[in-house]
N, C-alpha and C positions, 0 to 999 in steps of 0.2 A: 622470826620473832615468836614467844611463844603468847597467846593472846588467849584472852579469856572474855567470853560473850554473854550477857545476862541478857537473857527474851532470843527467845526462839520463832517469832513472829515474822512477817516478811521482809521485814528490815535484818535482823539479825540472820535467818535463816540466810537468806541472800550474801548478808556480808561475812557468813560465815562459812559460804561454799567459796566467794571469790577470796578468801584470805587461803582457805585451803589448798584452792587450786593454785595459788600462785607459793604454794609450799608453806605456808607456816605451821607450826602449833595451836589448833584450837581446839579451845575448849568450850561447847556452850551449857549454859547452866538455865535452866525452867523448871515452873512448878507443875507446868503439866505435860507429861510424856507423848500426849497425842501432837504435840507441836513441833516434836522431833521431824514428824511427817515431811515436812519442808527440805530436810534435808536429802543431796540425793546420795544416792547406792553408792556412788564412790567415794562419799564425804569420808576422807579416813583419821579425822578429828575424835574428839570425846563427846559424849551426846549425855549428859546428867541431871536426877532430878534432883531440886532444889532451891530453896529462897535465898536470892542473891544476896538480901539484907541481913540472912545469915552466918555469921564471921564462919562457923563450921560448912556451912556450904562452900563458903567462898574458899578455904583451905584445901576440901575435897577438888575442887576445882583448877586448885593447882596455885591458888591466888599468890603464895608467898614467891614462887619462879617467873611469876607473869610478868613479862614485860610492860603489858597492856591489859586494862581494861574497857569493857563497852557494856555501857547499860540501856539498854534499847527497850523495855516493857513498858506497857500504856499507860503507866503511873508515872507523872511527877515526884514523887514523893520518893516511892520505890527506886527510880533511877537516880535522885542524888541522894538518897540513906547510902544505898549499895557504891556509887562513886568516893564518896565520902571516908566508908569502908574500907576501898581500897587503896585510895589515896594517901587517908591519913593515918591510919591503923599500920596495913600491908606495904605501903609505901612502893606501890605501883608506880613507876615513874611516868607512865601515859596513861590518863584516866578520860577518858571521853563520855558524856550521856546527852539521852536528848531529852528535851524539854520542852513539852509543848508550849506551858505559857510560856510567852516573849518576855515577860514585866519579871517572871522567874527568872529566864534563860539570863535576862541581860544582870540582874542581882548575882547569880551564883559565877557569871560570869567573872565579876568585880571579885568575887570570892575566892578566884583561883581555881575554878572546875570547869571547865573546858565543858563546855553547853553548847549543845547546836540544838537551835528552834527550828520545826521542817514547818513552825506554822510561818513566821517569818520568812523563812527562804523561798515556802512556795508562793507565798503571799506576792514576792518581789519579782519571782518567775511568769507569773500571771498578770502582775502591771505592766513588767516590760512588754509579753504580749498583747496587751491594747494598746499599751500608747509608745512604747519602743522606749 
């Protein structure tokens, strides 16, 4: 698959070395170069600067071949403009982002954008751990 990564953070850094390593096409797209850092020496993906919410980033990116996109940056807002983008513009057939508010995750969800809330998830990770 050829996949396209918005945030370069340790979520994407991460999911961008195990997409690698298991052979795909990646490409990760940030606004800040030092965040490239994350990835390691054998990452043999594409490392790009850039605002995912920008249609020309997202092009440079590779966005119109992409099988997939992921919007992973610590904005709300940011991760479903740029989903949105790719979904509805590029017509990305897998568009994933996260989304920290839940009350968001679960709206955009009804929307047709595939939202994962890690505040939720962990939230439910942590109950099971006290009370099973």
């Amino acid at each position: 698959m050829k996949i396209v990564i918005m945030g370069c953070g340790r979520v994407g850094g991460q999911l961008a070395t195990l997409l690698d390593s298991a052979g795909h096409t990646v490409t990760v797209l940030d606004v800040d170069a030092y965040a490239f850092r994350r990835l390691p020496t054998t990452f043999s993906g594409t490392a790009l600067i850039g605002n995912g919410i920008d249609e020309e980033a997202q092009k440079r990116a590779g966005i119109k071949e992409a099988d997939a996109f992921v919007a992973l940056t610590q904005g709300d807002n940011r991760n479903i403009m740029a989903a949105q983008i790719a979904k509805h513009i590029f017509n990305v057939p897998r568009v994933v982002c996260r989304i920290y508010d839940p009350l968001r995750q679960e709206m955009y969800s009804k929307l047709g954008i595939e939202a994962i809330s890690p505040t939720t998830i962990v939230a439910q990770i942590f109950k099971e751990r006290l009370v099973g």
